[in-house]
N, C-alpha and C positions, 0 to 999 in steps of 0.2 A: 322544303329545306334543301340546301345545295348538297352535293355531291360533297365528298373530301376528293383534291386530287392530291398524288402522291406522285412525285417527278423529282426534276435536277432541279435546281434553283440556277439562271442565265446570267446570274452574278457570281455567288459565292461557289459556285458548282458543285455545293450539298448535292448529294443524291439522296434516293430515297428520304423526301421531306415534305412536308405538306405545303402545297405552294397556293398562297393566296391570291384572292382575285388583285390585281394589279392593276392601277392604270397607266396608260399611255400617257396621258395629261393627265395631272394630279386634283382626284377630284374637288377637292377643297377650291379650286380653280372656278369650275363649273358651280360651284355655291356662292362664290365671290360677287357673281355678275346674276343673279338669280333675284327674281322677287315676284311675286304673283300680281300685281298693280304696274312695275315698270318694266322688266326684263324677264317675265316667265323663262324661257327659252333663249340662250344665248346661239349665233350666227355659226354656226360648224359649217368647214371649208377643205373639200381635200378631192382629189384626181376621180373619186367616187361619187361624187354626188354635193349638193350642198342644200342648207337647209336649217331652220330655225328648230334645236333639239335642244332636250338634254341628255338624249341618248349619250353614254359615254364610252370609250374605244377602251375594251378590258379584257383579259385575259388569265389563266392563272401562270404567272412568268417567275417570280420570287417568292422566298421563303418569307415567315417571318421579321428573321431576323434584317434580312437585306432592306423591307420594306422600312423597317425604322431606322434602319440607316439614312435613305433618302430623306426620310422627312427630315431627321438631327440634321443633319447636315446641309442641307438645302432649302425642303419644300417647306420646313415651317417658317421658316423667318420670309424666304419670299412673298408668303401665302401673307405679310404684315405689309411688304408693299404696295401690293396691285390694287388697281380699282376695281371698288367693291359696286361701280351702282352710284354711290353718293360723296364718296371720297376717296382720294388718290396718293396716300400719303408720298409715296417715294416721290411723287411728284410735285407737291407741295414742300415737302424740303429742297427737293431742287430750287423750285419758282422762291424761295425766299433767300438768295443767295447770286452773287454776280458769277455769272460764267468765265472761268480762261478766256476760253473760246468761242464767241459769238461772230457769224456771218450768215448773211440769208434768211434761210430760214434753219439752219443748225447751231445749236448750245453746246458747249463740250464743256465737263463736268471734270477735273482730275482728281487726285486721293489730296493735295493739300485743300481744294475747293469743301469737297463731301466727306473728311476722316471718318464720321460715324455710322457711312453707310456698309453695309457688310457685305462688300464686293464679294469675298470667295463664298458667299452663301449661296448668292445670286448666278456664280459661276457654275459652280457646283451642281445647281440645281440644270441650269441649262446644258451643261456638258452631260446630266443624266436624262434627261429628255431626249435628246440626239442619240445617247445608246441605246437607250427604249428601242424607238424608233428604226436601228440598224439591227440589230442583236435578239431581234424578235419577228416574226410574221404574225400581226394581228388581225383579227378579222375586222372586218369595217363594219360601222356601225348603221350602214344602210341594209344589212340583210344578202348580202351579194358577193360572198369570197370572202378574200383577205387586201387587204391597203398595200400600197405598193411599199410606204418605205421608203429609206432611202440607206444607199452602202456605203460608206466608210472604208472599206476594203479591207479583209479579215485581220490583217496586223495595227490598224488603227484600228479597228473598234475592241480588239485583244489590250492593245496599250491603254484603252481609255476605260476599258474594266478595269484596269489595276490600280488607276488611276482612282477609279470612285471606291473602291475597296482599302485606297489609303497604302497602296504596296508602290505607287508610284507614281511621280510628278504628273503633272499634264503633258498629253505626247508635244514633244515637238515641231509635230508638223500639223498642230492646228491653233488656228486664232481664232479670236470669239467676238465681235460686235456688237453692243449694245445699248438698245435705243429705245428710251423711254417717249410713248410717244400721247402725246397731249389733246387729240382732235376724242370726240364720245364714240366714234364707230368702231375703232381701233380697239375702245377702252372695253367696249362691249360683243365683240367677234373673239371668235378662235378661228387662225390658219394653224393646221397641224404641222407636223415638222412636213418640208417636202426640198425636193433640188430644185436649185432656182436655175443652178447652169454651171458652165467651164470658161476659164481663161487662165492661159500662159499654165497650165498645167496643174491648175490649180480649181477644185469643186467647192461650190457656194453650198449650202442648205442654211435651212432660215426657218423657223415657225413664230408665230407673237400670241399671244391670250391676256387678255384682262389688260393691256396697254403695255405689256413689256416684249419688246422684239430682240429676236437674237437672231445672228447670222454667225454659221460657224463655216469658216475656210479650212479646206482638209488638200494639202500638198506638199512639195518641200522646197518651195521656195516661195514663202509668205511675206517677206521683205514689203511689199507697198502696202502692208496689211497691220503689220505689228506696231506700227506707229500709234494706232489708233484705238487697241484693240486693250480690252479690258484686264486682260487678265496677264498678257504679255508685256505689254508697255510701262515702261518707269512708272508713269503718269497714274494706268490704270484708267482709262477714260470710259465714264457713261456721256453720251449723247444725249441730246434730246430735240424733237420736232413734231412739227403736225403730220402725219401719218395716213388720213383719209386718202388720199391721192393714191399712195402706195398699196393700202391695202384694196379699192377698187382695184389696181391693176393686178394684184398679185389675185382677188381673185376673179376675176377677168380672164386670166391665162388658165387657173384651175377649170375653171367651168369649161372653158376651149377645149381642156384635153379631157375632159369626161368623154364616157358613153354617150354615143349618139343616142341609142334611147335613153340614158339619163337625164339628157337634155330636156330631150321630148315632152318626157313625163313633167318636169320641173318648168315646163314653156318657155326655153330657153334656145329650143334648134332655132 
């Protein structure tokens, strides 16, 4: 039987309150992509290590009350569009509908294309995954410290608690990207939240699971960003594309910056 812990809750900043185990990626995620015949173990990917788990990255971070916030507001209705394994729905209502925006290999999707799809849910949820992620030190799930994370910088990830607490808009100085993406490897990996890099003053982070990719830009001058971006843009655009490519490379670069004995062990030096 666990322990009770008794702490702050890193949302609502209750103290003295019982804080549940939490995850980082919401586990309902990791059941999505699960089956003892075709996906026992889904693809986990992060600066740590990588590897075919279901080990899950948790913590005791929020009260009660915070954790049912997330779900209402975000995790459960996302947790209706991802691929499970054998079907995709959000992606299946895309595919039966003509895009705005078709070039390449990219679809863009706007609010008069998709009205029924529940953008701020899908926001919601991703802008609370990126605070996870800043707003906490968790340990990783290979046995060896804690995951690096990624920073926000204390007054953005302040503005974006307020935010998920409902006391205030989404910060202005971040856009959101979003790309539903259609190839099976994508549909069946998790990349955790991590930074992908910098330009013009401006920081990328990005994590996808179960086929939905979000990249969130964090600066104060998003201008070549906002046009496109889901949650800022008139339009409100989801994307969509094939993703295999992307996510080899993104975790190509992960594994690069592992531990050299990470590597080792994994026969990856």
């Amino acid at each position: 039987m666990k322990s009770v812990v008794i702490g702050t809750c890193k949302l609502c900043l209750t103290e003295d309150v019982e804080l549940r185990e939490s995850h980082l990626m919401p586990a309902g995620m990791y059941r999505r992509i699960r089956s003892e015949d075709k996906n026992p173990h889904p693809i986990v990917v992060n600066k740590d290590g990588s590897l075919q788990s279901c080990e899950q990255v948790t913590d005791n971070v929020l009260c009660g009350k915070c954790e049912g916030l997330f779900d209402r507001l975000g995790e459960s209705d996302t947790l209706r569009y991802v691929s499970d394994g054998d079907r995709f729905r959000l992606l299946e209502e895309l595919q039966s509908i003509r895009p705005s925006y078709e070039k390449n290999e990219w679809r863009g999707y706007n609010k008069g294309d998709t009205p029924t799809i529940k953008r701020d849910k899908l926001a919601y949820f991703a802008l609370s995954v990126f605070w996870r992620a800043a707003a906490h030190r968790w340990p990783s799930a290979y046995g060896n410290g804690f995951m690096n994370g990624i920073s926000l910088g204390k007054s953005n990830t302040e503005a974006l608690r307020r935010y998920l607490l409902g006391e205030a808009p989404v910060p202005t100085t971040m856009s959101l990207f979003f790309i539903v993406l259609t190839d099976k490897l994508s549909q069946g990996s998790f990349y955790l939240p991590a930074t992908c890099g910098k330009k013009n003053f401006c920081w990328t982070h990005s994590f996808f699971a179960c086929g939905l990719m979000f990249n969130l830009s964090v600066g104060k001058d998003l201008a070549p960003s906002l046009d496109i971006c889901l949650i800022r843009s008139k339009e409100q655009w989801i994307w969509a594309r094939d993703g295999e490519g992307k996510a080899i490379e993104a975790f190509s670069s992960l594994i690069a910056r592992q531990p050299p004995e990470v590597r080792a062990k994994q026969g990856l030096a």
